[in-house]
N, C-alpha and C positions, 0 to 999 in steps of 0.2 A: 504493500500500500504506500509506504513510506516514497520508496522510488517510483512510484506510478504517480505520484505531486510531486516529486523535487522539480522537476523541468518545466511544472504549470507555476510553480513559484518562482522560481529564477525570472522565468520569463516575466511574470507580471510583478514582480518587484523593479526591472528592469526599463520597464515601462511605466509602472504608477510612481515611482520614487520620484523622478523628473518633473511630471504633471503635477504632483503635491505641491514642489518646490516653486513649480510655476507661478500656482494657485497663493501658495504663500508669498511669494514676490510681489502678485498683483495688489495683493490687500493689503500690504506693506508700504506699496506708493500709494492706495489710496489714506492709507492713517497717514501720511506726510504728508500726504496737502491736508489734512486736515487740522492738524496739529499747529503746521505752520501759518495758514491763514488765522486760526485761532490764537495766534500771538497777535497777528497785525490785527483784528477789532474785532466785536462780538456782531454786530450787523453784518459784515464779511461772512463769519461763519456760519451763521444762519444763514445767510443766501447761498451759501458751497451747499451745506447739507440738503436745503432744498434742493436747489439745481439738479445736486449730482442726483438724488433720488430720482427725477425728472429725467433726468436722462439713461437710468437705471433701466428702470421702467422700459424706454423704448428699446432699449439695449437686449433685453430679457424678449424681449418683442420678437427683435430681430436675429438672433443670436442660434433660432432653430435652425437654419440652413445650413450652418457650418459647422454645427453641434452633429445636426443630423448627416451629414456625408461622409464622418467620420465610419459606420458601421458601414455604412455600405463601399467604401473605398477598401475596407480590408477585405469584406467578402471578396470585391472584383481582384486584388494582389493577394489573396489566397488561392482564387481559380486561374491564375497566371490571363485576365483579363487587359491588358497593357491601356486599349482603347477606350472600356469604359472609365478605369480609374481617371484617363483625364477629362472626359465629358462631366462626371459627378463633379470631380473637383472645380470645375471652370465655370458650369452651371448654376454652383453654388456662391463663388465668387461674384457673379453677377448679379443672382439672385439680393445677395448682403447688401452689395454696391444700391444696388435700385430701392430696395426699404429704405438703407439710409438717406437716399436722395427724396424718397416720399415722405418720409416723416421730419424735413427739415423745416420745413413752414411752420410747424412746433415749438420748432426749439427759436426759431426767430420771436416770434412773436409769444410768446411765452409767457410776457407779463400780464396780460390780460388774463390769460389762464390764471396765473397764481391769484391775483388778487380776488378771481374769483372763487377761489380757496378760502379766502379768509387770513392769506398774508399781508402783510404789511407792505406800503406801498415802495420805501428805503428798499426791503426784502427782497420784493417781487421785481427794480428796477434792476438790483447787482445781481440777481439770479439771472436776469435775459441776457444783460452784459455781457457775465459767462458763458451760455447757453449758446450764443450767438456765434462765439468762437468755438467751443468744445463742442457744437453738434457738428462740425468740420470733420472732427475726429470720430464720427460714427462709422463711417466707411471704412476708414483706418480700423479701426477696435476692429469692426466683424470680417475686416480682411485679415488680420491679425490670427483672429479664432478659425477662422477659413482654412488657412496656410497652417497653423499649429496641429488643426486634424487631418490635415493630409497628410503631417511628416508622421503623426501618432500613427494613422495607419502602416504607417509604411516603416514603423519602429523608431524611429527620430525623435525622440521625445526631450534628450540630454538638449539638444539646441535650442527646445521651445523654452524649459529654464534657463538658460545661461542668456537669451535675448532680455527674458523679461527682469532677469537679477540686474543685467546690464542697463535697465532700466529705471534702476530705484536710485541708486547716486546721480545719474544725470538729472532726474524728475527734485531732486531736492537741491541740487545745483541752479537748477533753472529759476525752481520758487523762489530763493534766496536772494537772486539775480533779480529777479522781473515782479516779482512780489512786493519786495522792500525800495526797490529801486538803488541797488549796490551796484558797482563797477562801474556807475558813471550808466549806469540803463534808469529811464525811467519808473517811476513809483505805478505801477499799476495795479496792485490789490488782487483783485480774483480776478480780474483779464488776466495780470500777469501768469497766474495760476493755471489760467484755461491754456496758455497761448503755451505757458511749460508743458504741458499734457500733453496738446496735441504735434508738439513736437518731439516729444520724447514716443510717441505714437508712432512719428512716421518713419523714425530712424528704425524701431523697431520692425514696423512691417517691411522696410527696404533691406533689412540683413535676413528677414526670414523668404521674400522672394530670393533675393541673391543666392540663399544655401539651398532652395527650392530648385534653381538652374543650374549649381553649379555642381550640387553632390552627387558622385554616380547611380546611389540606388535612386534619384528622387529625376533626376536630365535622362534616365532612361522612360520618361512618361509623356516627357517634350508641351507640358502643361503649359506655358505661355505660347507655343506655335500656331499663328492665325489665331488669338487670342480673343480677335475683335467678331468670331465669327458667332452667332449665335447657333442654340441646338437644342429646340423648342422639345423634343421628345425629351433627353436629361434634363430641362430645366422642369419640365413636368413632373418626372419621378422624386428631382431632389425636392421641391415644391412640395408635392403629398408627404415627404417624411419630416420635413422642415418646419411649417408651419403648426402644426400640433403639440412641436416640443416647444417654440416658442411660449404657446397660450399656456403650457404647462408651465413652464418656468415665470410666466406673469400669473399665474392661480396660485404657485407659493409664496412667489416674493409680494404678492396681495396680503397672502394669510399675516405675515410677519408683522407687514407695516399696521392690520385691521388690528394686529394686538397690540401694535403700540400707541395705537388710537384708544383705548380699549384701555392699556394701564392707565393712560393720560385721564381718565377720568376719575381713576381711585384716587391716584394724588399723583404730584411730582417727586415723593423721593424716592415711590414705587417706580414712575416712570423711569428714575434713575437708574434704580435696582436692575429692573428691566432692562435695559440697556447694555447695562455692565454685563451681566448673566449672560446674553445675545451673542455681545462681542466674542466672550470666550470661548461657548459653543460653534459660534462661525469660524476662530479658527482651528481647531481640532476636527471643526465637520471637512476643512480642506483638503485631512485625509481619506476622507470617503470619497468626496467629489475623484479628486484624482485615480482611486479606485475605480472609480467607475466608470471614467475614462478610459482606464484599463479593460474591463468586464467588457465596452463595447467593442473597444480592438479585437478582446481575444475571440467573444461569442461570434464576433464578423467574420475573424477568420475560418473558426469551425464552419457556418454557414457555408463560408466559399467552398470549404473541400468537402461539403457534405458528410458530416461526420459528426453528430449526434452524440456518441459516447466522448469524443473530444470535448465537447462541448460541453457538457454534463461537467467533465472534469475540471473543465477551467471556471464555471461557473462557484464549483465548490471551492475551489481553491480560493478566489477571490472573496466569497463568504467568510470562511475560517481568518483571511488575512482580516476583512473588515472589522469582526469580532476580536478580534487580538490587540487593533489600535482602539476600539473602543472599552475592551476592558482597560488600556493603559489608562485613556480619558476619564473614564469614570474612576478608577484609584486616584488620578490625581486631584479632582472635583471634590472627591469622599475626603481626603488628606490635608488638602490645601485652599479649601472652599475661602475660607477669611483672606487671607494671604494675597488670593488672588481676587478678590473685588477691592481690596486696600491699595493694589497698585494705580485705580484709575481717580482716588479721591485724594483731593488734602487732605491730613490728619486734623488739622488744626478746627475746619469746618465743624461746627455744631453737630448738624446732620449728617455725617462722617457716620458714628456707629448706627445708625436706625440701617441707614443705606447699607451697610457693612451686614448686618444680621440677615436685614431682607434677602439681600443678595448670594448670601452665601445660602440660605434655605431654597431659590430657585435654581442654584447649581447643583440641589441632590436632585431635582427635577430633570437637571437637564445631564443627568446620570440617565436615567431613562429617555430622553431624546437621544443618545449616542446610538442605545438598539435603534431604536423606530424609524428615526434618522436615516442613520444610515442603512439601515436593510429595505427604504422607499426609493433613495437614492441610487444604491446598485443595482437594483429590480427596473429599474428606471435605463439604467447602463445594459443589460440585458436584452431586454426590449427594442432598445436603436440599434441592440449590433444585429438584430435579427431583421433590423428594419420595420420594427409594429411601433409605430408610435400614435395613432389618431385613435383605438382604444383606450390605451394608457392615460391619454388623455382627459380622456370622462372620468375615467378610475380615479384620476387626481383630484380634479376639479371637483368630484362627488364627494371622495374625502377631506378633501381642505375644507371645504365652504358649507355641504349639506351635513356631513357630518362632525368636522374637528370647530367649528366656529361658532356654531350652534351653544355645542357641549359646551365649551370655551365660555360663553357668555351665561350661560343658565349656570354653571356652578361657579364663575366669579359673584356674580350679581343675583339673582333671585335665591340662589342657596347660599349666598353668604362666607364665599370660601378667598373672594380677592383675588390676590397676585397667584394665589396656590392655586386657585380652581383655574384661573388662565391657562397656565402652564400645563396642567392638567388636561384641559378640554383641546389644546396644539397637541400633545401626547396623542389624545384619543385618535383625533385627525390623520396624525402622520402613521398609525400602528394601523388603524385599518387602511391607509394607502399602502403599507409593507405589505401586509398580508393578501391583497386581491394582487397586487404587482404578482410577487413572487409567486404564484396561486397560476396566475396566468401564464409565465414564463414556465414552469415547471410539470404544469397540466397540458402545456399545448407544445412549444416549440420545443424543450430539452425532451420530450419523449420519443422513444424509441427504443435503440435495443443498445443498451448501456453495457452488455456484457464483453460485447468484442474487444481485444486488445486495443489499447489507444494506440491513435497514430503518432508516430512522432516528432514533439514537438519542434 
């Protein structure tokens, strides 16, 4: 047994270690422009946290197409398909490009929208400011995730980290520069901010095309040749896998923000609590993410060679790893609960210990969002490498919103449970998304005849 996983492990350590890294690189420049506008004024930072939510949003929108061509570019380089692997990838390159060219009218005009939020008008001006420049970089971003799941398929994963690390000193070079107005550069605020983004964007996407043309296993696919040419049949297929993962990834990052809608009304040191709790669940969840990442490579490649019992194996493989980082997560939650909500407060602050209690009591909660978490996530990863995503879909959106939001709100509020029944009723939400995902993946596509020798890997 031992030796029939060591090769499903290798391999997907090999592959998800890099994408973790990625993932935690990415949300490492987003705390730096955070942090640092947060020194230069407090109307700044409200208009970044807006914004960038705003822009999130479209982002999560648009981000199915390149999410989703990742599963099927491995099937087609598992079945030694040379021709479609570049039609998927090229189709879905255009496909990004033209969302983010549709939904820029948005981010221009912006401030109307916010205000009619119920922002403030200071708010709602420097959030457009921004918006105005950084939705430039939308094309950028989903070219970005485009190109990262080509090379993922195609095993290239060390390069999608090392672009995006190579990204975090220049990103905080740039604010420092064009934020404060140092080195003799103008004082621009969150322009400055926006204009560092989207240039630390495009350096990124121009070294991941370059090593996209230039590295043999990836210039044997010849993906920019006749580049300009379209191919309405692939853009169709990546289209039906694309858009569903989209609306999925906007029905959870919905869920998230409707609970912080939702603690906002018990109080603000809750809301605080909340927040801190969030943060440190988001980064530990980066290890799942990136697993799952992996799950879709590997499940894509089984697809391609037809091979069932493969696939089976690499799916368990990738379970058992999941399980392994989230028992770490959860020992250190159990262990270090205070320690680590202390890191985001003054000590000195009044309200310092109330936040500090709360907070550590929704970290043994979010000991059980580590399972449900991530077993909705990989199941999710699954799913695209087999190319089923417009199911998966309802399955999420049913669970988020009919079921986990519901709960969420009847046992904060009418039973009287608070911050604890919140977290409780997201729990519910995301354990029945786990269990119908993984239900469906396992009842429908891993079946078959799991006893043959696997093939190797």
């Amino acid at each position: 047994m031992h030796s029939r996983y060591r090769p499903h492990i290798l391999a997907t350590l090999s592959l998800g270690l890099p994408l973790i890294g990625s993932h935690l690189a990415r949300m490492a420049i987003g705390v730096g422009d955070t942090v640092m506008i947060g020194w230069y004024g407090v109307e700044p930072l409200a208009a970044l946290v807006i914004a960038t939510s705003f822009f999130h949003i479209l982002f999560f929108l648009g981000m199915g197409f390149g999410t989703g061509v990742m599963g099927l570019i491995a099937s087609h380089v598992a079945s030694g398909n040379e021709t479609e692997v570049r039609r998927g990838a090229r189709m879905a390159l255009w496909l990004s490009s033209a969302f983010a060219l549709s939904v820029m009218p948005l981010m221009w005009w912006s401030e109307p929208v916010l205000l009619g939020l119920g922002q403030t008008p200071l708010v709602s001006s420097l959030a457009q400011d921004y918006l105005r420049i950084a939705g430039w970089g939308l094309a950028v971003v989903l070219g970005q995730l485009t190109l990262a799941s080509y090379l993922a398929a195609l095993e290239r994963t060390q390069i999608v980290m090392w672009v995006t690390l190579a990204g975090l000193p220049l990103n905080l070079f740039l604010n420092w520069v064009l934020i404060f107005g140092n080195l003799g550069a103008p004082e621009l605020g969150v322009r400055g901010a926006a204009i560092a983004s989207v240039t630390v964007q495009v350096v990124q996407l121009l070294l991941l095309v370059g090593y996209a043309a230039w590295v043999p296993v990836a210039r044997q696919y010849h993906l920019f040749q006749r580049f300009w040419r379209p191919d309405w049949q692939a853009m169709g297929q990546v289209a039906r896998i694309g858009w569903p993962i989209g609306l999925t990834m906007v029905a959870e990052g919905g869920l998230f923000v409707a609970s912080n809608i939702m603690m906002g009304w018990i109080g603000t040191p809750q809301l605080a609590a909340h927040g801190i709790a969030l943060q440190i669940t988001s980064i530990t969840f980066m290890a799942h993410l990136g697993l799952s990442n992996a799950a879709t490579v590997r499940v894509g490649q089984a697809k391609g060679r037809g091979d069932r019992a493969w696939m089976r194996d690499a799916a368990v493989t990738v379970i058992w790893m999941s399980l392994v980082f989230a028992g770490i997560a959860i020992a250190i939650y159990l262990l270090f609960s205070e320690q680590l909500v202390r890191l985001y407060l003054d000590p000195t602050d009044p309200q310092a210990p109330a936040i500090v209690a709360l907070g550590a009591m929704l970290l043994m909660y979010a000991a059980l969002f580590q399972l449900t978490d991530a077993f909705q996530v990989i199941a999710l990863g699954f799913l695209r490498g087999v190319h089923d995503t417009q199911v998966p879909m309802w399955i999420a959106g049913f669970s988020y919103w009919v079921v986990g939001m519901p709960v969420a709100w009847a046992l904060a509020f009418p039973l009287g449970f608070g911050p604890a029944g919140l977290w409780l009723g997201l729990c519910v939400g995301l354990t029945f998304a786990a269990i119908l995902l993984m239900r469906r993946f396992w009842r429908g596509h891993a079946r078959g005849d799991w006893t043959r020798a696997a093939a190797a890997v």
